[in-house]
N, C-alpha and C positions, 0 to 999 in steps of 0.2 A: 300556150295550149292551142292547138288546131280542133278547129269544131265546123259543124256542117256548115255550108254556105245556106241563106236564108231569104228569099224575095219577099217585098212587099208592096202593093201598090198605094203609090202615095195619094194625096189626096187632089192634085192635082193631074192625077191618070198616070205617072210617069211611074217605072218598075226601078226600085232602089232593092242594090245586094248589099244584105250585111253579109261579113266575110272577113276572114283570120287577114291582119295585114300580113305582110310577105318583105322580105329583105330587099326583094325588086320594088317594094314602093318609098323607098329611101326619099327619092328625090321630090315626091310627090309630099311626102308626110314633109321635110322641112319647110316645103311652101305653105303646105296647109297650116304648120304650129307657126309661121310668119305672117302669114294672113289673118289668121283667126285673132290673134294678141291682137294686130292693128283695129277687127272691127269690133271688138269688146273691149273694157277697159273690166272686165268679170275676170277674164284668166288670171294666174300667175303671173305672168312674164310680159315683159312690151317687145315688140319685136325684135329689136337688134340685142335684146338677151336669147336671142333660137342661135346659137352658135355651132348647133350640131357638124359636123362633115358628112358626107354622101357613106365612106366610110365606115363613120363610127355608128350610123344611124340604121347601115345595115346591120354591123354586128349586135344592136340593140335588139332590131325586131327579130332577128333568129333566134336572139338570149327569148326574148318573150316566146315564141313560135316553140320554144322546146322547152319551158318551163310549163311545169306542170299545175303550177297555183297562179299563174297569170295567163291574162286574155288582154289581148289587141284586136279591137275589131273596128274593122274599114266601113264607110256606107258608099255604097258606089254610085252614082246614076249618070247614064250616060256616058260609062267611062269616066266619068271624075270623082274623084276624091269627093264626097260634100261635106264628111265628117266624120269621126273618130270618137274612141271610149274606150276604155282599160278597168279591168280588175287585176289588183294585186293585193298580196298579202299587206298586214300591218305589220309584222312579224315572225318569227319562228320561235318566241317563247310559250311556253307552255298555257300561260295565261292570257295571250291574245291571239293564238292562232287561229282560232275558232274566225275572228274578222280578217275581212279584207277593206282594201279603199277603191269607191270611182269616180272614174275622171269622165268628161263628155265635154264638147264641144262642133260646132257645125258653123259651117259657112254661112254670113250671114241670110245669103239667098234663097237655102234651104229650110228657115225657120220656119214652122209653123203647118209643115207637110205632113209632121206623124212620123220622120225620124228617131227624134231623140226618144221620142214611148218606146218607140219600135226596139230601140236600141237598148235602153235599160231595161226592156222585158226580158230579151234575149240575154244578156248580161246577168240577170238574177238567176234564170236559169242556168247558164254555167256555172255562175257561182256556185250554186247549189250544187250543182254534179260534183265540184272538185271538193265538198265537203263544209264548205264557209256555214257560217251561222247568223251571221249581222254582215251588212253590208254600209259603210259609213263614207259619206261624203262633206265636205264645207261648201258653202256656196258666201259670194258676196252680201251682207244683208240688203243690200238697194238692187237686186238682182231681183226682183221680185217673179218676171218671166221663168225663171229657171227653177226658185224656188217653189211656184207652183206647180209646175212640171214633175217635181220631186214629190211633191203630196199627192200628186195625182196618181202617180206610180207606188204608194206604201211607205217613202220617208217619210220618218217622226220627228220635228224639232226637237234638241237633244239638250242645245246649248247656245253660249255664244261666246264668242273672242273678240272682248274687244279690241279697237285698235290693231287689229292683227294683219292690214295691210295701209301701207304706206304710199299712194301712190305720187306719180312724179311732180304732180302740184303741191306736193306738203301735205292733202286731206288724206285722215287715217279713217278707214272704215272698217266695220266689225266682219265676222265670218258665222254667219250661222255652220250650227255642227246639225249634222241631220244620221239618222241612221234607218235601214229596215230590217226587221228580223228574216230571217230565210226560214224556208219550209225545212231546213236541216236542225233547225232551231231546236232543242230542249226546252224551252221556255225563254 
């Protein structure tokens, strides 16, 4: 989905654009999804799982950029990439389309500037325009930074999964389940 570009000033004076990615930022976004795995061990993925191509990575963000229930959005400053965030659906059956899922992460250097608020405010707000009603996210349970950041912005501890991530040491740790209801909400 394409939506207004969005400035903010950060906390340390510097002007950060949120802004729809673009197919031109291919090469930028796979450094970013390689970089970001290395300085968290929170995401998904470890780096040399970013196997994306310049490629396939454009034809991605155009699929997102003309999809009409998903959002890619870039945080700029400076000209750089400092961080990223996506809404997408959970589904298209009748009984969960009402939700969507997101995703966030930032460079480490960028932590703690009033991005990531920045980011999921604006995020709930689309959500909301394209119709969602719950917006649901996991986070690591030992993520405690991020999981704050989530309660600060409206997510509600929902659940949790244990053991639902494995990482490279052998240690298996849980995944809180978090959701927030959207002003499109019914109840």
């Amino acid at each position: 989905m394409k939506f207004p570009e969005r400035n903010l000033v950060l906390k340390d004076g510097r002007t950060c654009t949120l802004r729809p990615t673009q197919p031109d930022d291919a090469v930028d976004m796979i450094e970013y999804m390689k970089r970001t795995a290395g300085e968290t061990e929170y995401l998904l993925r470890y780096p040399d799982e970013v196997t994306f191509t310049e490629e396939r990575e454009r034809e991605l963000l155009k699929g997102i950029l003309e999809d009409p229930g998903s959002v890619m959005m870039a945080a700029v400053v400076d000209g750089k990439v400092a961080g990223n965030c996506s809404v997408s659906g959970i589904g298209n059956k009748r009984k969960i389309r009402h939700r969507c899922s997101m995703a966030i992460a930032l460079y480490q250097e960028f932590w703690g500037l009033g991005i990531g608020g920045a980011m999921i405010g604006y995020l709930t707000e689309l959500a909301e325009q394209m119709g969602y009603e719950q917006m649901d996210l996991e986070a690591v349970a030992e993520n405690t930074r991020a999981l704050a950041l989530y309660a600060k912005c409206g997510f509600l501890e929902s659940g949790r999964r244990h053991h639902a991530l494995k990482f490279d040491d052998g240690t298996l740790h849980d995944e809180i389940l978090m959701y927030k209801p959207l002003r499109s909400s019914n109840g």
